[in-house]
C-alpha positions in Angstrom: -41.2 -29.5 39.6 -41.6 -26.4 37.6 -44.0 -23.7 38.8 -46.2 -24.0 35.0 -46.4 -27.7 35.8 -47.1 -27.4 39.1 -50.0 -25.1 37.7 -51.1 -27.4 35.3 -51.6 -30.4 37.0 -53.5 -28.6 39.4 -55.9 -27.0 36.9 -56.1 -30.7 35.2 -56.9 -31.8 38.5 -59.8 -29.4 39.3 -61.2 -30.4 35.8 -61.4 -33.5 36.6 -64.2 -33.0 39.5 -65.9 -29.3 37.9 -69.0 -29.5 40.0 -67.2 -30.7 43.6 -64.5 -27.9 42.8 -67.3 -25.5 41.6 -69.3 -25.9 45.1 -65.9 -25.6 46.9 -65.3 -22.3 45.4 -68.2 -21.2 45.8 -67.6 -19.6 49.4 -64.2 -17.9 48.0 -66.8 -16.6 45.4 -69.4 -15.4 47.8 -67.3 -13.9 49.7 -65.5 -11.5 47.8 -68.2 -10.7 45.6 -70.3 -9.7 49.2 -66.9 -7.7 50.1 -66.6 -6.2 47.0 -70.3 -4.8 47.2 -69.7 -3.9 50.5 -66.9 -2.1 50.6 -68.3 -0.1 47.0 -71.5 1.0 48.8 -69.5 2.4 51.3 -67.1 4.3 49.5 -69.5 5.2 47.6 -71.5 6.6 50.2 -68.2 8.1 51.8 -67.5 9.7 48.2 -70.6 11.3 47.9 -70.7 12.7 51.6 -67.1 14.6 50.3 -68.4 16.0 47.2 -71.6 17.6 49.5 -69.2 19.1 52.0 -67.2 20.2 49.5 -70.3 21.3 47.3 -70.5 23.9 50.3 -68.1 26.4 49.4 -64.5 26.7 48.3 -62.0 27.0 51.2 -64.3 27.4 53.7 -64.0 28.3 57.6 -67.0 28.0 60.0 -67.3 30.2 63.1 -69.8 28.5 65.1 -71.5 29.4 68.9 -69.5 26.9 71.2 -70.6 25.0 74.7 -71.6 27.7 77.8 -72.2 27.3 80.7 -74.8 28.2 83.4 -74.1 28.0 87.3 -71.4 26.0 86.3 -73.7 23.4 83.9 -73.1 22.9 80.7 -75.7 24.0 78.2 -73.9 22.1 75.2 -72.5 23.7 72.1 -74.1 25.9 70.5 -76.5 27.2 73.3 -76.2 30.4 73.1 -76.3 32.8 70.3 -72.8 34.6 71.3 -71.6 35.4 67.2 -72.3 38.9 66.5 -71.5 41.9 63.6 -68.6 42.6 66.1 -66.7 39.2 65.6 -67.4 39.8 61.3 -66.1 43.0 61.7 -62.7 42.6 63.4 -62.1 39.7 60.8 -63.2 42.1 58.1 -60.3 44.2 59.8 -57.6 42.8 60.9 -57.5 39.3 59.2 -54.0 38.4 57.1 -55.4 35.2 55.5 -59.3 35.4 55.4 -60.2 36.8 51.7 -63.6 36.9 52.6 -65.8 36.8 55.1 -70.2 36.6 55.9 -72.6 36.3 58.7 -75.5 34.3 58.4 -78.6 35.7 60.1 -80.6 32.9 60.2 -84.5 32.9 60.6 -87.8 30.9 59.1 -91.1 32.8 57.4 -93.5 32.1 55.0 -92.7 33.4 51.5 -95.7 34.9 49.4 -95.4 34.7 45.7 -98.0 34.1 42.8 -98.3 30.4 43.1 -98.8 30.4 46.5 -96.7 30.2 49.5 -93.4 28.5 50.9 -92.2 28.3 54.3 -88.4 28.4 53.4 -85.2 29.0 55.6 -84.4 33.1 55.5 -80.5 33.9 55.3 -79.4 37.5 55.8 -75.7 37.5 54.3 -72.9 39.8 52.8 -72.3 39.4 49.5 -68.7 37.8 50.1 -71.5 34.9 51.2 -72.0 34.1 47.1 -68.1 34.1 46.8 -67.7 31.8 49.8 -70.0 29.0 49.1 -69.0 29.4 45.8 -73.0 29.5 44.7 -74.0 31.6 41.0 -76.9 32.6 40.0 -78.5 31.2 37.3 -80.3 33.7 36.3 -80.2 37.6 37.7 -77.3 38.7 39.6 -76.6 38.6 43.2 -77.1 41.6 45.4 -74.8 44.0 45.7 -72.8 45.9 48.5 -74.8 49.2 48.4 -78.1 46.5 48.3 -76.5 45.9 51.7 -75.4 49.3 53.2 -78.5 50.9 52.1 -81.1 48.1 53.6 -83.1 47.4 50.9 -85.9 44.6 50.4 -83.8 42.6 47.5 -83.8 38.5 48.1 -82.0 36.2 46.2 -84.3 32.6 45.7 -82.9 29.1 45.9 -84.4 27.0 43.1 -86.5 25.1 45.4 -88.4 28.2 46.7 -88.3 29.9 43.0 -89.9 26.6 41.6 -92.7 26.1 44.1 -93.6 30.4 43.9 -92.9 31.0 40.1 -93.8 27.6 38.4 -92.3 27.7 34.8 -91.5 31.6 34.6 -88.4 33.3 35.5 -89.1 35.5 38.9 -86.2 37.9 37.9 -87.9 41.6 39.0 -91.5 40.0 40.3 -91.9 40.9 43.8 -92.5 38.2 47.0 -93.5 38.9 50.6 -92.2 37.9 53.4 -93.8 38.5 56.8 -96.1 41.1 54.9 -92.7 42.5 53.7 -92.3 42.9 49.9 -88.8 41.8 48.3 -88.0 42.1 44.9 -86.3 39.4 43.1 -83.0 40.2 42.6 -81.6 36.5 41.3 -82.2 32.8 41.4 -79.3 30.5 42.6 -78.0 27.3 41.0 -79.3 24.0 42.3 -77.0 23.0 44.7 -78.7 19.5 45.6 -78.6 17.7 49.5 -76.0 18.4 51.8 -74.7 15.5 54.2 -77.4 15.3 56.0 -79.7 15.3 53.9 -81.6 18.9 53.6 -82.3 20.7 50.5 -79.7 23.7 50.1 -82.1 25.2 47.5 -84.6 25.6 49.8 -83.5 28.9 50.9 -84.2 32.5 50.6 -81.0 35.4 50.4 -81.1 38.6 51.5 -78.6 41.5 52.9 -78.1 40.7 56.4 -78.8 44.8 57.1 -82.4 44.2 55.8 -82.8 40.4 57.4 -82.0 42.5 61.2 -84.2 45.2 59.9 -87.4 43.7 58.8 -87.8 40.5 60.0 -89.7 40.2 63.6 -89.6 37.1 65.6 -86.2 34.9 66.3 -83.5 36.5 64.2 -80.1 35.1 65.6 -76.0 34.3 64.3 -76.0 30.8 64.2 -72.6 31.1 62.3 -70.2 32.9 60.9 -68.5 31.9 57.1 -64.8 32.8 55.7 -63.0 31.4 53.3 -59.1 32.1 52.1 -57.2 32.7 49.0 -56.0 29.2 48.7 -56.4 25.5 50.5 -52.3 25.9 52.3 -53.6 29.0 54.3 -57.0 27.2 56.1 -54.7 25.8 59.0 -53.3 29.8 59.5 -56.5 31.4 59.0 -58.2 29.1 61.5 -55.4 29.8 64.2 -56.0 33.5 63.6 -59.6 33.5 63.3 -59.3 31.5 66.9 -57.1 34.6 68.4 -59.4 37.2 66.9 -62.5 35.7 68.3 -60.8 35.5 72.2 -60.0 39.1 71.8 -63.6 40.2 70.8 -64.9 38.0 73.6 -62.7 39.2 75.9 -61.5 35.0 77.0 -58.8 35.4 79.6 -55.1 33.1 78.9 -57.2 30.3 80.6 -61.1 30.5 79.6 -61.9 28.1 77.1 -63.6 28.6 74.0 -66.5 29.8 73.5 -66.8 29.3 70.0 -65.6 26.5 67.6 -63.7 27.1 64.1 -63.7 24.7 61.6 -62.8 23.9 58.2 -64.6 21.7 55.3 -61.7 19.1 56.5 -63.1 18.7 59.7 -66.9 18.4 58.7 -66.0 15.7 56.4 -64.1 13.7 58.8 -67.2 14.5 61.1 -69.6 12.8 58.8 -67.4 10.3 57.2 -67.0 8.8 60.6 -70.0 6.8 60.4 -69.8 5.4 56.9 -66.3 4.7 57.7 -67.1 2.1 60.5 -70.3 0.5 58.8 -68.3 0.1 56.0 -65.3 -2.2 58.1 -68.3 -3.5 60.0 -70.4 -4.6 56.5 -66.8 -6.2 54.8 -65.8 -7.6 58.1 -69.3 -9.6 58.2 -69.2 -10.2 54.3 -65.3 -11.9 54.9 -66.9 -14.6 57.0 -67.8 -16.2 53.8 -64.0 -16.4 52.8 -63.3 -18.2 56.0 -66.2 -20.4 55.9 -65.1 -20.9 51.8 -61.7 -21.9 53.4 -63.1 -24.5 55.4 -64.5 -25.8 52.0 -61.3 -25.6 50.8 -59.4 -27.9 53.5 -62.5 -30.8 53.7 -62.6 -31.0 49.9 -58.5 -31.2 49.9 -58.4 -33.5 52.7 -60.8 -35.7 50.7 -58.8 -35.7 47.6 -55.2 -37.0 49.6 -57.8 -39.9 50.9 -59.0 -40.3 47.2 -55.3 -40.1 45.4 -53.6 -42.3 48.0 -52.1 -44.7 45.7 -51.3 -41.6 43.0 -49.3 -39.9 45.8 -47.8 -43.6 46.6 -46.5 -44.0 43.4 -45.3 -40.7 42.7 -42.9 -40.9 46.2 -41.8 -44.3 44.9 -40.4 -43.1 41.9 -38.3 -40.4 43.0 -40.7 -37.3 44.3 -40.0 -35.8 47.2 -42.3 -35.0 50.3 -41.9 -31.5 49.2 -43.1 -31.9 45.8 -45.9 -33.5 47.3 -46.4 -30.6 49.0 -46.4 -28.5 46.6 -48.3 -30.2 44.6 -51.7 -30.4 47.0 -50.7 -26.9 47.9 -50.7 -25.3 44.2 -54.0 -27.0 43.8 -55.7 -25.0 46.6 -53.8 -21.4 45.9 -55.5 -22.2 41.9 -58.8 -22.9 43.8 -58.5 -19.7 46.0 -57.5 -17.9 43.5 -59.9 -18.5 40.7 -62.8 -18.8 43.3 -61.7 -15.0 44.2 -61.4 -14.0 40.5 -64.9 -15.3 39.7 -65.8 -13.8 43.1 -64.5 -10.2 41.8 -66.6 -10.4 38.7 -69.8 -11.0 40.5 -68.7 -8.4 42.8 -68.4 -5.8 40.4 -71.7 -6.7 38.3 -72.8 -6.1 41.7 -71.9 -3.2 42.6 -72.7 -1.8 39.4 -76.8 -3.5 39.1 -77.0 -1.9 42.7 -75.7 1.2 41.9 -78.2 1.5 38.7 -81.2 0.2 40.6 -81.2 2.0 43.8 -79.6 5.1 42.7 -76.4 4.6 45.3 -73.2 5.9 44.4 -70.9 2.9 44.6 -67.1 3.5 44.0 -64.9 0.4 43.1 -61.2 0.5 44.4 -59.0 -0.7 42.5 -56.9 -1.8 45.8 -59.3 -3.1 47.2 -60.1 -6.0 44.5 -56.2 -6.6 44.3 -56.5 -7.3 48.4 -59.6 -9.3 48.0 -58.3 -11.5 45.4 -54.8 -11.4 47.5 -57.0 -12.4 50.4 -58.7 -15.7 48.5 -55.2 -17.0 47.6 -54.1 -16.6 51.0 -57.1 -18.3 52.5 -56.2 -21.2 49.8 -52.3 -21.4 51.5 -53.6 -21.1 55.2 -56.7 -23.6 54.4 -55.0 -25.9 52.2 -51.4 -26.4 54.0 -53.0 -29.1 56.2 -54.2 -31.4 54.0 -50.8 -30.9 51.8 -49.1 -31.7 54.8 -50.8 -35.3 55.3 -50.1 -35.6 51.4 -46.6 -35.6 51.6 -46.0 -37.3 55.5 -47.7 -40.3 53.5 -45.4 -43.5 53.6 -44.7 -44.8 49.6 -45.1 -48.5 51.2 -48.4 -47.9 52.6 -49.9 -45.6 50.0 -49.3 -48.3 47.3 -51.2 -50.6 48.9 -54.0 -48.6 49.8 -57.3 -49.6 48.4 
């Protein structure tokens, strides 16, 4: 028979029993409508965690404190505050691919302004900082390099802190004090929303580094150190240097190991995408459990209609048909099944995913690969599911089919 026969009689079939064919698809249908869902959320959630990372800065390099040890026990990474102005200024020196580079002097205070007060997260940084994270201002300027070299008491606001301290005014030249210090208000940055895990980058207060070692008492440390290069092809060079220049200021032998880490945005976003990445195979693997239990649907209701079309399949071998007609015949029916079930499934699926999306505020992302496999998938569950009861079908004798009752 030809194929667009084959295809019609299968699809007149089907018509023929609409409610028992609905309820059989409806597992196909569940199921790739839950995959389709799933797997959106999750790339979704995966897409957003990129943009964040890469919302941090363009190119960027992270020097971080790495694991030490004590007595010969670990204290874990980061246990000791071993960055210092030495490291930033030997990359400053003698650095071929870093275009610009930043400490981060890192310390917590209440901030006194006319509103009120804020206890916000205290940066000193260079001003290659703002170039960097890629972070304007959006309104004022930045501070600048002699802001730096001659100490003074300028801070830059993130919008958080300039929205609690200067509700609707612009805080451009007012004054704020910090640990009884009094900074004037050089800028205000651009909202720069969550990061990846979920704190508020604009709640944040910039100053010159110089100024943040000068004036502030209490814990003032390097947690990090930021570069970033020229263009994306020179990170993997930059980060093999940065690693050399770092052994050499802390004088590691050919065998100590490193006491500090380098990374790139790359690696952070692999970090965090870890996570999402395996929730999402766990949430699609759960959600394809429908297909098979839509397959089993698929076989019983299959299996019932050889029983029911007996004498049809009788008379059909009498005439001339071959077994393998037969077979395709019963086998067509459940590909158009599977097949339909998964198209219907991938409608739902993407209403979905989009009603989700609108109501809960998730980002959900909709591959376009992905529906092809999960349609693929439901048409493959109708060959493996329905091969069976095609099988019977066409091992049938003619004799005893036509006189079945």
């Amino acid at each position: 028979m030809k194929t667009t026969v084959l295809i019609k009689l299968a699809t007149a079939s089907i018509r023929k029993n609409k409610m028992r064919a609905t309820l059989t698809m409806l597992g196909i249908i569940i199921g790739v409508a839950a995959v389709i869902v799933m797997v959106a959320v999750g790339y979704g959630a995966r897409t957003r965690i990129r943009a964040q990372i890469n919302n941090l800065g363009t190119n960027m390099i992270v020097i971080t404190p790495g694991a030490a040890q004590t007595a010969g026990v670990s204290q874990g990474a980061q246990a000791f505050a071993n960055l210092s102005l030495d490291d930033v200024d030997k990359i400053r020196r003698e650095s071929q691919y870093v275009a610009a580079v930043s400490p981060v002097v890192v310390s917590r205070a209440q901030v006194i302004g006319p509103a009120g007060n804020w206890r916000s997260q205290i940066n000193g940084v260079d001003v290659d900082y703002q170039t960097i994270r890629d972070w304007p201002t959006e309104s004022g300027d930045f501070f600048s390099a002699d802001d730096v070299n001659a100490t003074r008491k300028v801070a830059v606001l993130g919008a958080t802190v300039a929205a609690n301290l200067f509700p609707d005014q612009d805080p451009v030249g007012q004054e704020v004090q910090i640990r009884n210090v009094p900074f004037r208000i050089a800028g205000v940055l651009s909202k720069k929303g969550q990061t990846a895990t979920g704190t508020d980058s604009d709640d944040i207060v910039l100053m010159p580094y110089t100024t943040a070692r000068a004036t502030l008492s209490g814990r003032v440390f390097i947690p990090q150190i930021l570069a970033s290069t020229t263009n994306e092809q020179d990170i993997p060079a930059a980060q093999q240097e940065l690693t050399e220049l770092m052994r050499e200021t802390h004088r590691l032998a050919g065998n100590d190991p490193n006491d500090f880490t380098v990374r790139n945005q790359n690696d952070l976003a692999q970090a965090a995408e870890s996570s999402t990445r395996v929730m999402t195979l766990l949430l699609a693997a759960i959600a394809s459990i429908s297909l098979l239990v839509g397959g089993i649907g698929i076989m019983n209701i299959m299996l019932v209609s050889v029983t029911e079309r007996t004498r049809e399949i009788g008379i059909r071998l009498a005439i001339g048909a071959r077994g393998s007609d037969v077979l395709t015949q019963f086998l067509v029916e459940s590909i158009v099944m599977g097949v339909f079930g998964g198209l219907i499934g991938l409608i739902v699926g993407f209403s979905g995913a989009k009603i989700l999306g609108h109501f809960t505020g998730w980002e959900t992302v909709i591959s376009p690969i992905v529906m092809i496999i999960a349609v693929g998938f439901s048409g493959a569950v109708g060959v493996f599911f329905g091969y069976y009861p095609a099988r019977k079908a066409a091992a049938l004798d003619p004799i005893q089919a036509l006189r079945y009752e």
